[in-house]
N, C-alpha and C positions, 0 to 999 in steps of 0.2 A: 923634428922640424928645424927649418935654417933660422938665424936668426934675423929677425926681421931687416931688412938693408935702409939705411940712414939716409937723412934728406943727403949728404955727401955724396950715397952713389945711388941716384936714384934714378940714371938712365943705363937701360939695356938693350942691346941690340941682339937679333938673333936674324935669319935670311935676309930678306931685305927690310927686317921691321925696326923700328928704332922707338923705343917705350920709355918715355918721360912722365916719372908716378908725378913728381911736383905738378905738372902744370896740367894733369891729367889729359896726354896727348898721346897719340900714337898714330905714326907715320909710318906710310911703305914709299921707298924711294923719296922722302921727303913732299909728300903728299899726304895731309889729314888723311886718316881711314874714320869714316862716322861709326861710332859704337855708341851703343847705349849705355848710361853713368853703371848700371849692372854686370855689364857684360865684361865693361873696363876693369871692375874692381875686382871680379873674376880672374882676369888675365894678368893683372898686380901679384892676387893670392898665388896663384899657378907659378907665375914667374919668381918669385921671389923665394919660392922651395921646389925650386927647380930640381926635377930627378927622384923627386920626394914624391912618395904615391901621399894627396891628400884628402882626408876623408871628407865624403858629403857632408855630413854633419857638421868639419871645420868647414870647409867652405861656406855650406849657410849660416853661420854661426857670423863669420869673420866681414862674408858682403850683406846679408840681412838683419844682424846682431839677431835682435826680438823678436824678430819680423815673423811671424809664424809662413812657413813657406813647406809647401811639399816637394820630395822630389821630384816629381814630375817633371814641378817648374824649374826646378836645377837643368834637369836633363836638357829641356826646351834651351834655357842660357846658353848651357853649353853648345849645343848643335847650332846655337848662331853667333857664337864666336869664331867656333870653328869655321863656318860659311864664311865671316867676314876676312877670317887668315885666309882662303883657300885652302885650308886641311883636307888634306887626302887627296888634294891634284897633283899628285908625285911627289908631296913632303907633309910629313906628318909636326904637328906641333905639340898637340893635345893625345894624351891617349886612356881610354876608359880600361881602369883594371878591375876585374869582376870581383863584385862583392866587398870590394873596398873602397876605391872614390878614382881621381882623376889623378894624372901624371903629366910636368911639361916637361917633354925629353927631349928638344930642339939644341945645338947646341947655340950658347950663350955667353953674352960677355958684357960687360959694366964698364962705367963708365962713371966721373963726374960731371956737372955740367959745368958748360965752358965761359958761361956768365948768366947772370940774371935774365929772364928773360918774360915777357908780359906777357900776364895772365892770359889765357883764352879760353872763352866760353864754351859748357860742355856743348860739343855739336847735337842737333836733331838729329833722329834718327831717320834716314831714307826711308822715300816712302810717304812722308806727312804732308810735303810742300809745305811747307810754312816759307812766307815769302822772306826775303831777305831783310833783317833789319835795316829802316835806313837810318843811310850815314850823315852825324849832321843836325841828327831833325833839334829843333828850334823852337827853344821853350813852353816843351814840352814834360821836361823834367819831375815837375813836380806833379802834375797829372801821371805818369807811369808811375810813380812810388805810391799817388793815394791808391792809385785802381790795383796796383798789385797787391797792396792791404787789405782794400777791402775785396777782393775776388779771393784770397786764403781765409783771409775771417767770416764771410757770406758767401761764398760759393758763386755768386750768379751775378753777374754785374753787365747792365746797357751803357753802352756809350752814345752819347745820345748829340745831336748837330745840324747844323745845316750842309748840305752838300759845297764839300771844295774845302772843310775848315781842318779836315786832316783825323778824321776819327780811326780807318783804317790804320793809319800809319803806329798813331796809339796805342790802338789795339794790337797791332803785330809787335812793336816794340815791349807791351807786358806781356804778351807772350813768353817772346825770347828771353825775359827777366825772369820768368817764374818754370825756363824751360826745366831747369836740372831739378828743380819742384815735383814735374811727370818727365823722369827718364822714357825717353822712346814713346811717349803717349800725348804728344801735344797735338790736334789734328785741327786744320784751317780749313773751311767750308764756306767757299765764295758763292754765294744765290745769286749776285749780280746776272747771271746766263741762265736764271733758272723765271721761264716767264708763264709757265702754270704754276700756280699755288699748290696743286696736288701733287708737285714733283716736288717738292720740297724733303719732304723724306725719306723719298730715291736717291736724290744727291748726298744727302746725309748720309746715308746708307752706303752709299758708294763711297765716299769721299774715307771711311772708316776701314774701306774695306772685308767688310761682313758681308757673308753666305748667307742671305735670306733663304730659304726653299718652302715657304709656309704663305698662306694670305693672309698674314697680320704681320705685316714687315716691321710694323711700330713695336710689336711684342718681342721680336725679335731682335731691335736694336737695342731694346732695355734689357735682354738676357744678356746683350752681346757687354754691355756697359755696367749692370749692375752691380760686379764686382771689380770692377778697373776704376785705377787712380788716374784718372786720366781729362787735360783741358782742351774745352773746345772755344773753338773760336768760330762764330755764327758773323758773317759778315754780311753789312748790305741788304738788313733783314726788311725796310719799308715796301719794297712793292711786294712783299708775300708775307706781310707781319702776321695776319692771323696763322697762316698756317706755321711758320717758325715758332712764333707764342704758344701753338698748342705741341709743338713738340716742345719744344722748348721747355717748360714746363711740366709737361710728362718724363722728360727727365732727370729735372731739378729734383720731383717728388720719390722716383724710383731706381735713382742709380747715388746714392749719398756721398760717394765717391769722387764725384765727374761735377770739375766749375767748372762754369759756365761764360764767355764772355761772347758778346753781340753787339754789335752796332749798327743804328738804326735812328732816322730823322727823327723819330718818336718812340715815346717808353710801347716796350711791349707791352705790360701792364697785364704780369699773372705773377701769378704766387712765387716770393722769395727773390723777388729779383730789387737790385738794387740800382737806380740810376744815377749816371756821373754824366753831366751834360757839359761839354765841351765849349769853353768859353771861348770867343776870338782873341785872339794874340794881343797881350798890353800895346797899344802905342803912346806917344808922346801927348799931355791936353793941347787941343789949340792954345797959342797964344806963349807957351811957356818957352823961355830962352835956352838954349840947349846948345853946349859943341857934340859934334859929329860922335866924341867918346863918350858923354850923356845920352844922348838919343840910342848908342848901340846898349845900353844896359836896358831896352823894349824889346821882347822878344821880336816882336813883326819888324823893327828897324834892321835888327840884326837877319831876320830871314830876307829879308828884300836884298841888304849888300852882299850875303853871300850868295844867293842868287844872282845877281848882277856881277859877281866877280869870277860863279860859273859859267858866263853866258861869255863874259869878256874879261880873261886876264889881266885886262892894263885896264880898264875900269878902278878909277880913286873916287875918293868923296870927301869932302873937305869941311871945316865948321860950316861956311856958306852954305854947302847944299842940306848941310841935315836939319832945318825948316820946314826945306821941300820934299826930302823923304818924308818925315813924318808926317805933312800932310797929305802923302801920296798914301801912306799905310792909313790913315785915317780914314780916307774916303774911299778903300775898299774895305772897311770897318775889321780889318787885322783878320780878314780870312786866310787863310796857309797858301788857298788853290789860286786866288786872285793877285795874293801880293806876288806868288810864282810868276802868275803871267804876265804881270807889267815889269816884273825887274829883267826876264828877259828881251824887253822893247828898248832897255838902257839903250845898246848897241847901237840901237837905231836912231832914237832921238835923245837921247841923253835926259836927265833929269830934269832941267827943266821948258825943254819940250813934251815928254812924258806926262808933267803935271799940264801941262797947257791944253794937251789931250784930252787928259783922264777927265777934268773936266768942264770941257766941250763936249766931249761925248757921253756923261752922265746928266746932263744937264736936269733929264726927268726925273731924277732926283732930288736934286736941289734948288728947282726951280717951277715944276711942274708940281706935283703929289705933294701936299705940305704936313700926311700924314708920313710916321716915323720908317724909312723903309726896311724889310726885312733882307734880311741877309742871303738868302736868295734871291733876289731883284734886286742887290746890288752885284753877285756875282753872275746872273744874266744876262746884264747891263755891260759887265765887263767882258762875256764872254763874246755881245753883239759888238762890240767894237774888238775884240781881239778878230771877229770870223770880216767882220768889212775890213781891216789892212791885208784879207790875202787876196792875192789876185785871185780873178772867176774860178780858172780850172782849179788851183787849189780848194778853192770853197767847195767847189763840185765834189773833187776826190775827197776832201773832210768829212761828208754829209755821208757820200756812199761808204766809209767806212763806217760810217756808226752802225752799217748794218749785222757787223763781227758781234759779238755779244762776249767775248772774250778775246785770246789772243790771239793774232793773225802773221803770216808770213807774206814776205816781198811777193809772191807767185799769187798766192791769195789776191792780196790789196790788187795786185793788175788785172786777175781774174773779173773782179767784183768793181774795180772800179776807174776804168780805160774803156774808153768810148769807144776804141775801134785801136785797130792791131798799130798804127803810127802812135797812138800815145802810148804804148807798152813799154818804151825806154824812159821817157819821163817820167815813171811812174814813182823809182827810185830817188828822184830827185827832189819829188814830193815829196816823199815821206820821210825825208833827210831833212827837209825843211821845214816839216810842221814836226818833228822828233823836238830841231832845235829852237822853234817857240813854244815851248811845252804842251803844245793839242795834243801831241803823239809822245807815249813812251816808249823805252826803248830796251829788252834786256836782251842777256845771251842765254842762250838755252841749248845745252848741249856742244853743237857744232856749228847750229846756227842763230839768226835773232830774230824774234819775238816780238811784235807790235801792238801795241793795246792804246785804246781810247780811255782818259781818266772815265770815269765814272759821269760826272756832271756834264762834260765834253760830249759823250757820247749821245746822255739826255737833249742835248742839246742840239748838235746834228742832227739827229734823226727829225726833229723837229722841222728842220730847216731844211731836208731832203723833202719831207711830205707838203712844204710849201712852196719849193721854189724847180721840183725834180720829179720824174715819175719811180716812185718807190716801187712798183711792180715793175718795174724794167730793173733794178737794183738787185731786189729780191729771186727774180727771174736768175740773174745771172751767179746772184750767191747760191741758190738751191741747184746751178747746174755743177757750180765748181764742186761744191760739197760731194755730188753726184761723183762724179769725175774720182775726187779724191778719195775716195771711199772703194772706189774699183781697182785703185790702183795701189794704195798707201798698203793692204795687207799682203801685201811681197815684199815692201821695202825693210823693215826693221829685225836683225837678228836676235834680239834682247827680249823676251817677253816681258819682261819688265817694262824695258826700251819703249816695246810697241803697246805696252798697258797706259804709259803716259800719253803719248802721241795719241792716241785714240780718243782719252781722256778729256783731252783740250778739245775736242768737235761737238762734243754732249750739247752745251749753248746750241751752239749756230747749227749741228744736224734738226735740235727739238724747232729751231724755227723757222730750220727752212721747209720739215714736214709741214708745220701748223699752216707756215703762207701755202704752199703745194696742194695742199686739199681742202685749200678756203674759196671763197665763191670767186676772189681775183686768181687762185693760181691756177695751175696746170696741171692737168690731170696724168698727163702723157708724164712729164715731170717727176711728179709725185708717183707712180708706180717704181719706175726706174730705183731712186730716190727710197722708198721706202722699202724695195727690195734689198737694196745693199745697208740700209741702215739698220733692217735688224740683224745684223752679221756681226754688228758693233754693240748694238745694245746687249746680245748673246755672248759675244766677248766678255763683257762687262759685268755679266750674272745681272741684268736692269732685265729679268725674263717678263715681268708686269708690262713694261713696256715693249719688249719684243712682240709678244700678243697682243698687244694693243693695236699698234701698227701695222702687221699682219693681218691683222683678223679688219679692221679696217678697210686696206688693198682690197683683200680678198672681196670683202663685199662691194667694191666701186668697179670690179674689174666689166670693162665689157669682153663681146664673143671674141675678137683681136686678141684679147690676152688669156682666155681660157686655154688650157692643154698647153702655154708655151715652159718656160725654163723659168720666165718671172714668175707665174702661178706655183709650179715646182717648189723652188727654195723660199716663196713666201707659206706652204702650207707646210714644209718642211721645219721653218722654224716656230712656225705656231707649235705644230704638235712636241717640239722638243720644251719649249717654254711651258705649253700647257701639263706638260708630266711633272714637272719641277714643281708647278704653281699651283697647281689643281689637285694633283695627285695622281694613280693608277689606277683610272676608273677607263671605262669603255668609249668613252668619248676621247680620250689619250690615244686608244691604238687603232680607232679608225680615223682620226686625224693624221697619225701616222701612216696607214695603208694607203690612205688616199693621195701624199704625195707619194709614197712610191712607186703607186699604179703612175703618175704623172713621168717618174726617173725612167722607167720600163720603156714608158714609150715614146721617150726622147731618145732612148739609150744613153743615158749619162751614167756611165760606172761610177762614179764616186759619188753621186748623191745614194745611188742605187745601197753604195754599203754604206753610208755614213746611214739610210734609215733603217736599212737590215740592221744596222750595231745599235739604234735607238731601240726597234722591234726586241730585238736581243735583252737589254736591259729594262724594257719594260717587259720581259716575260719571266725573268729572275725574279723581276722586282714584285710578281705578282703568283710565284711559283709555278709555273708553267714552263717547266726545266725540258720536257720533254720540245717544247715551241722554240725554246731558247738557243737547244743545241741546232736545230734548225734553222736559223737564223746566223749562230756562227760559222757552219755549214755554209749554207748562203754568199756570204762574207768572203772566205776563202775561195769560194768558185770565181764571184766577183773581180777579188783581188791580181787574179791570172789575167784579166784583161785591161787591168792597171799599170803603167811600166813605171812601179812606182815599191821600194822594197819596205815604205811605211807601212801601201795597205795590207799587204801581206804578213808582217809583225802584227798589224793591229789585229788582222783574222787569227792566225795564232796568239794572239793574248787571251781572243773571247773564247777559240776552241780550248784552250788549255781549261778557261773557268766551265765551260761546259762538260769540258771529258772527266774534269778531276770530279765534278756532282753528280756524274751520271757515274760515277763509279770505275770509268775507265782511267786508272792512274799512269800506265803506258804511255797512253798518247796524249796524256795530260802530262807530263812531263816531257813528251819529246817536244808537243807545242811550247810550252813554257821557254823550255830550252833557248827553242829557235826564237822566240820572243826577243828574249831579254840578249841574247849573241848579238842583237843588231844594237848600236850606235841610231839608227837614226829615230828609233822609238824613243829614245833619251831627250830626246829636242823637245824644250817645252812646249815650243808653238804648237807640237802636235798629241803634246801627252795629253794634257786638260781637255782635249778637242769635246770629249763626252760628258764631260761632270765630272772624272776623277783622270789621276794619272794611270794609264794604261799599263805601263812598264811595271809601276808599284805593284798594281794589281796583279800581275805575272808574278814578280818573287812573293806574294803573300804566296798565293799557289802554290809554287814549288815548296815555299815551308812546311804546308800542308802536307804534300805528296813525300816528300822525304819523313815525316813521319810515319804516316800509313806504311811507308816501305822501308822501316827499322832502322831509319838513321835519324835518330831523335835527337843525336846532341849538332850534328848541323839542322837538324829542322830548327830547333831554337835558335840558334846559330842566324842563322836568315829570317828568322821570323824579328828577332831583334833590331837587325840590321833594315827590315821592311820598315818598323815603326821608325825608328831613325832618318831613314829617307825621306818617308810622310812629312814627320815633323819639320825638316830641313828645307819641304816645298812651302809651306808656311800656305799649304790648300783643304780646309776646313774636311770640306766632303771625301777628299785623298785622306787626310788624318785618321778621319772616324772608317773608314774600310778599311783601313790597317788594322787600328785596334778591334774591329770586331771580329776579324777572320783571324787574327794571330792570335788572339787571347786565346780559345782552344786550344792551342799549343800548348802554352804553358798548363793549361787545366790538365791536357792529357798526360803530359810528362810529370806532373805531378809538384811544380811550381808555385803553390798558390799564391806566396805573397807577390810573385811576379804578372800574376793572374789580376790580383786583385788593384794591384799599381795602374796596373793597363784600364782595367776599368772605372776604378776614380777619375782616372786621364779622360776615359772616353765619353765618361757622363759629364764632368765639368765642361769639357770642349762642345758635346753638342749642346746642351743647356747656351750655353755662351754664343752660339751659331745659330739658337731658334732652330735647329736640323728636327722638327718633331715628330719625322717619320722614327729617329732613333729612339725614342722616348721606351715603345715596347723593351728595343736590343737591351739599352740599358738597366732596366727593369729583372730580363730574362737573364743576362750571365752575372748580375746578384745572384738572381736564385739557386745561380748552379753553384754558383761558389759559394754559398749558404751550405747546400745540399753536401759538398764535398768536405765542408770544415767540421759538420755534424747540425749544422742548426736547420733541421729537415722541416720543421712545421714555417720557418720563415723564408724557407729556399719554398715551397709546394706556393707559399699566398704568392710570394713576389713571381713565381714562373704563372700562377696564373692570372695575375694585372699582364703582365708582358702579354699572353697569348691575346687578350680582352685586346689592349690596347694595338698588339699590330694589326690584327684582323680588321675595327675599325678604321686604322690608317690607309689597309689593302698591301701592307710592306709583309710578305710572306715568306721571304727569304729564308727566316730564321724557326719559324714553325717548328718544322719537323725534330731540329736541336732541341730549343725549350720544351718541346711536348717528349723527348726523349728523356729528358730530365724531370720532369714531373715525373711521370710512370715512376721514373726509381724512387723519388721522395714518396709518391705517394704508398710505394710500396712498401718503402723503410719506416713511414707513420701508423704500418698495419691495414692502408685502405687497398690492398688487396685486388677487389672487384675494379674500382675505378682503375686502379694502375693500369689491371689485364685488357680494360676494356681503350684507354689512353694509348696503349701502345698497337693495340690490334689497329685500331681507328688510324695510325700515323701507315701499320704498314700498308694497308688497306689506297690510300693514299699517294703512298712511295709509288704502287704500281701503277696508281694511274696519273704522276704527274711528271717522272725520272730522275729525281731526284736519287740513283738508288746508290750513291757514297754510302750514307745511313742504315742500309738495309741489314746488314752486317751485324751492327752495334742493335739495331730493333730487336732482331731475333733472339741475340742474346740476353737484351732486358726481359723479352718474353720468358727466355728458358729460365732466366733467373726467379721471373714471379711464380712461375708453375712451379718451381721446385719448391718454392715455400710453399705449396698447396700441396692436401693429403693427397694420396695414390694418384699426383699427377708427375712422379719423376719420370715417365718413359716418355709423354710430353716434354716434356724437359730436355731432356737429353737430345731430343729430335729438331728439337727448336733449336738449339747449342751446335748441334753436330752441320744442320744446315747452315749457321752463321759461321762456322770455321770454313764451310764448301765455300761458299759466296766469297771470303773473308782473302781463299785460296784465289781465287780464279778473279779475282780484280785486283791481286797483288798487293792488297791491304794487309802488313805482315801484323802489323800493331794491333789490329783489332780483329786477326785471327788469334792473337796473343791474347787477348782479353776472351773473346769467348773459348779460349782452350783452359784460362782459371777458373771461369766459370764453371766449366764440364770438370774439373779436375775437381774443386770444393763439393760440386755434388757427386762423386763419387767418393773422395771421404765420408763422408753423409750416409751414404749409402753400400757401403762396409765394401767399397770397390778402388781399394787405394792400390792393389797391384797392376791397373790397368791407367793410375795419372803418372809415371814416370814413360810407361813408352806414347803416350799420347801428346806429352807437355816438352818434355826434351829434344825434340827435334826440332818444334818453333821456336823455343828457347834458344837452340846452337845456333838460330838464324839469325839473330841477331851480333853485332859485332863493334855498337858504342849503345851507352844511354844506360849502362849499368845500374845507375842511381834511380831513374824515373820508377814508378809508383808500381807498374804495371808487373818487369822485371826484378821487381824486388819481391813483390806475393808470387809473382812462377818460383822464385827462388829458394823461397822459404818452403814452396810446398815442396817440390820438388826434394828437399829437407826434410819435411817430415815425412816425405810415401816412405824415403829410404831407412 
């Protein structure tokens, strides 16, 4: 190893990256790159033994010390470092050398640094939105230090307030304080837009980015949390407090791991929570004498001038005026939201016109009510005299935006709130104007900016819409733009990432422009349109609860006008894909599905036609019904001819290749494959994920498969490798787990098992973690094979038959016919004899009437193998053997003509017929020409050995 490099030289640069250990920063072209505090210390260790292969074990050693960590999770690091370099887009950084650990081979060079230079905070990892610290904020200090103590020592802490006093800001500020606390796992969950209680743990859900596919989403988000160090931030929890507290809570008890912070008018008031209630900002007492630099040592004095100095740079203040600040911070009793809005009225009437205002127009405070008022009716108060100094239309356009529920753009706001196409220019000039009296704020996002209603502001408007405006005319026009935006916005974004956020921010304002659309004031006509395109979004979004919801709704209000049209189409089209996910592979799944395709047919619309042919397809896999399956990818490809389009034709040969390689056809299951994965435009994520997994990935597992079977075992691994890799690198739950369950065989067959068994810790930890409980059997059945192959036969026969128990119930049949192949051997290896013969008959019995017949091959041979351990049944034997090498021949399976040729070669040593295993075994033997080492080629070898 190098020697470690010195805070002297502790910047390096290699393409265009520039790696500063001190400050823990790393730039491309002088550009932060966000990495996570792991991934950094990763790419320190790497860099710093540069050209040095270093072992997994130093590396977890060196960025985890103690930390008990599997590879796995190394592998996972690695693969998102690499992502974050762009490794492998024509320049490699990192490279994985087998069986010993990693290598940084980039070339590189050092450097001192060129002066001190101030600290920076580790960044958030992309992905969390955690809003941005603000800059500034105003004595607040000593509340982020208690709340960040007690959120590490109690786990769970409320911030608790009146609206406008600054608790979000709080809150986001301990956040960022305790980011490098949860490298890459700090996650923010605004409910403000969330106006059913019962969506409450769909946002959450989402906001996490977790793979539900189960009807207990809650169980699911605790699998997904249970073991991750990781803090949430619950904001905004009063109008859905119950339902936040009952999640809330349900995680505090079962994820020990995950604090907890939330903020909320009032204590949630469940188990382990801690509250810190949010006091109003010190100001000055009446009466007391103060210069202008006595009064700035009050937090609210000092938030009011630097407010007043952002509103107006040549704004001064002098000993004279700070009397009258402080009495102006007094009498909106030191709120954060209220002293905001009067110090930008400075401009306008100066300080003490300001107080002359403030109160005159509070007067019902101090002269009316002589009960003590609360601190929301004094920011009411404020907010009623902030809404009478704008002129009407502004008042107007104010109210109509509160209809947004979260953020909104300039097109929006004019959409939703311009009376008619003359005021579509002035629209801009509103919202320039209420930005700069703080109604409206303001950020950048992306390329463009971002408009939101504070929080109380909004409360507030809407108020004043439904007294002084007709709110269904409002509403009307939000749930048309939303419409609108929804048909058009899925063209515009190349980024799925990109277009994951953009979509993201509509969740609010699409759930309420449904709820008004099919309430007794909306629009029916509306709400079809409207709820057609929005569950295209929710299905986007994996929210499949609410894609059925909505769906299945439409569909029941629909009258005879919209039966048989394109809207009934793709709204029964996404039911039935949401129902397979949600419900399961039950019969109600595939007539929900036939039912819109009999609708695609007779519209003739080719691409719903194959997008439900491809749902048919996987729910016929998914149900064993291989022979239905290949029929439907059949389908597909016919379809695709009439598509001028070279995705659906990939995507037909992705699902021909999965059907020809199970139906035993390996020919044109590899020339499909082939063609698959040659195309580039199957690569494009918007179109990979289209079905529940990436379709591209699914092709190369394939092909790992196929290049086995046909005696090229060290690139089967090779690719089969490289599949899991890929998976991982989509960072897509359901892609991951079909990686490892179709490539782990690989390594079983070549005779890998610790690499067998890696794969499956991986695969059972991931779906555990994803609530995925249709894998629950998978995982269960390749234990038992790899029991069965290590020698621990009576634990490999119980665990293959929970697996069989457990996917049968689920109806996930996929893997049957494998696990029930492996039982027969274990049970046969425990001496149960009868059961095995009767296990394996039963599977072949099966094969032929459902197509799966890849497997037929390997059956036969377990057959001949049980007979030949039964008296006077070797001429059975040999027949059952001799058949599985024909089959074994003529599907071009070289590998598992291999296997049943040792077969037949062992029971003729046995049976005093060892002159006839060298010309029977040596030809399939010559056939092969890499994979030397695998399990299979090494007993041909040996026997072949002993005939001679």
């Amino acid at each position: 190893m190098h020697e470690t490099v010195t805070a002297s030289r502790e910047i390096f640069a290699f393409g265009p990256y520039r790696l500063n250990v001190t400050e823990k920063l790393l730039e491309r072209d002088g550009a932060p790159v966000l990495l996570g505090s792991r991934a950094f210390d990763l790419l320190v260790a790497l860099v710093e033994d540069a050209g040095v292969v270093v072992t997994k074990r130093d590396l977890i050693a060196r960025v985890w010390g103690t930390t008990a960590i599997e590879e796995v999770g190394l592998r996972v690091h690695i693969a998102n470092l690499r992502k974050a370099l762009g490794d492998g887009n024509g320049v490699r950084y990192i490279i994985n050398v087998a069986g010993r650990g990693y290598c940084f081979v980039a070339p590189l060079s050092q450097s001192k640094p060129s002066a001190p230079s101030t600290p920076r905070r580790t960044a958030i990892e992309p992905g969390r939105r955690l809003p941005p610290q603000l800059i500034g904020m105003v004595g607040r200090e000593g509340s982020v230090r208690r709340i960040s103590q007690e959120v590490q020592a109690h786990r769970f802490v409320t911030i608790i307030g009146p609206g406008g006093i600054g608790k979000t800001a709080v809150a986001v500020s301990v956040s960022h304080a305790l980011s490098e606390e949860f490298p890459g796992a700090v996650y923010f969950v605004d409910l403000a837009s969330v106006i059913d209680p019962g969506l409450v743990l769909g946002t959450l859900v989402s906001a996490l980015g977790v793979a539900i596919q189960s009807g207990d989403p809650l169980s699911g988000l605790l699998a997904f949390l249970r073991d991750r160090h990781a803090l949430l931030l619950l904001d905004n929890c009063e109008h859905v407090i119950d339902a936040a507290a009952s999640v809330a809570e349900a995680i505090f008890k079962e994820a020990s791991e995950v604090c907890i912070i939330a903020t909320s008018r009032e204590p949630l008031r469940v188990e382990g929570e801690r509250v810190h209630r949010l006091l109003p900002l010190a100001c000055p007492s009446a009466g007391a004498e103060l210069t202008i630099t006595d009064a700035l040592q009050f937090p609210a004095v000092r938030l009011f001038v630097e407010r007043a100095l952002a509103a107006d740079s040549s704004f001064s203040v002098t000993d004279t005026d700070a009397p009258t600040v402080s009495l102006i911070c007094r009498m909106l009793d030191g709120i954060a939201l209220a002293i905001e809005l009067a110090a930008a009225k400075v401009i306008t009437y100066g300080v003490e016109g300001l107080a002359d205002l403030i109160d005159d127009r509070l007067g019902l405070l101090t002269n009316g009510k002589r009960t003590a008022p609360s601190r929301h009716q004094t920011l009411q108060s404020l907010l009623d005299w902030s809404y009478d100094l704008l002129p009407s239309f502004e008042q107007r356009v104010l109210c109509r935006l509160s209809r947004f529920s979260a953020r909104f753009t300039l097109n929006a706001a004019r959409a939703v709130a311009a009376e008619n196409d003359a005021n579509l220019p002035s629209i801009a000039s509103v919202l320039s104007n209420l930005v700069s009296k703080s109604l409206v704020s303001s950020e950048v996002v992306g390329k463009g900016i971002r408009y939101r209603l504070l929080d109380t502001m909004r409360e507030y408007a809407s108020v004043k819409l439904r007294a002084n405006d007709d709110p269904n005319i409002v509403a009307r026009r939000h749930a048309l733009y939303l419409s609108e935006l929804l048909e058009n916005e899925p063209n515009a974004p190349n980024s799925q990432d990109e277009r994951w956020l953009i979509l993201s921010e509509y969740l609010g304002d699409v759930r309420a422009a449904l709820e008004w659309s099919f309430s007794e004031h909306g629009d029916i006509s509306i709400a079809m349109v409207l709820a057609r395109r929005a569950v295209r979004l929710f299905h986007e979004l994996s929210l499949l609860s609410e894609c059925n919801r909505w769906a299945e709704r439409a569909i029941s209000l629909m009258g005879d006008e919209d039966r048989g049209t394109v809207s009934e189409m793709e709204l029964q089209a996404a039911r039935a894909h949401a129902l397979m996910f949600t419900e399961g592979n039950f019969e109600e799944v595939r007539l929900a599905f036939m039912n819109a395709l009999v609708l695609a047919e007779r519209l003739n619309d080719a691409r719903y036609e194959m997008r439900l042919n491809a749902g048919l397809h996987m729910f016929s896999l998914r149900t064993s019904d291989f022979h239905g399956a290949h029929r439907y990818a059949q389908r597909c490809a016919s379809i695709a001819e009439r598509i001028p389009d070279r995705v659906a034709t990939d995507i037909a040969n992705a699902m021909l290749s999965v059907s020809c390689h199970l139906s035993g056809d390996q020919a044109n299951a590899q020339r499909h494959c082939k063609a698959a994965l040659s195309s580039p435009a199957l690569h494009h994520r918007s179109h990979a994920i289209h079905f529940g997994f990436d379709l591209a990935n699914r092709a190369r597992i394939c092909l790992s498969r196929e290049l086995w079977l046909c005696g090229f075992l060290d690139q089967a691994a090779t690719v089969a490798k490289a599949s899991i890799r890929e998976a991982a690198e989509l960072e897509h739950p359901v892609t991951l787990c079909i990686a490892l369950i179709w490539t782990t065989p690989v390594f079983l067959w070549v005779g890998n098992l610790d690499a067998a068994e890696e794969n499956i810790e991986w695969f059972v930890q991931h779906s555990e973690r994803h609530n995925l409980a249709a894998y629950r059997g998978v995982g269960l059945g390749l234990k038992g094979e790899l029991a069965i192959r290590r020698g621990d036969v009576d634990r490999g026969v119980r665990l293959l038959g929970e697996s069989l128990s457990s996917s049968h119930a689920g109806r996930y049949n996929m893997t049957t016919t494998v696990f029930a192949s492996a039982l027969a051997e274990g049970l046969a290896l425990s001496g149960r004899t009868a059961e095995a013969l009767h296990t394996v008959e039963l599977q072949i019995s099966q094969i032929r009437e459902k197509g799966n017949l890849l497997y037929m091959p390997d059956l036969l041979r377990i057959k001949g193998d049980i007979r030949g351990r039964l008296p006077s049944q070797e001429s059975h034997a040999e027949r059952a053997l001799l058949q599985a090498m024909d089959l074994a021949r003529r599907q071009q399976a070289l590998s598992f003509g291999l296997r049943s040729a040792n077969s037949l070669a062992r029971l003729y040593r046995r049976t005093g017929r060892s002159a006839e295993i060298a010309p029977l075994l040596k030809p399939i033997y010559d056939g092969f020409t890499e994979g030397f080492s695998s399990v299979d080629l090494v007993q041909a070898k040996q026997l072949l050995r002993e005939c001679r």
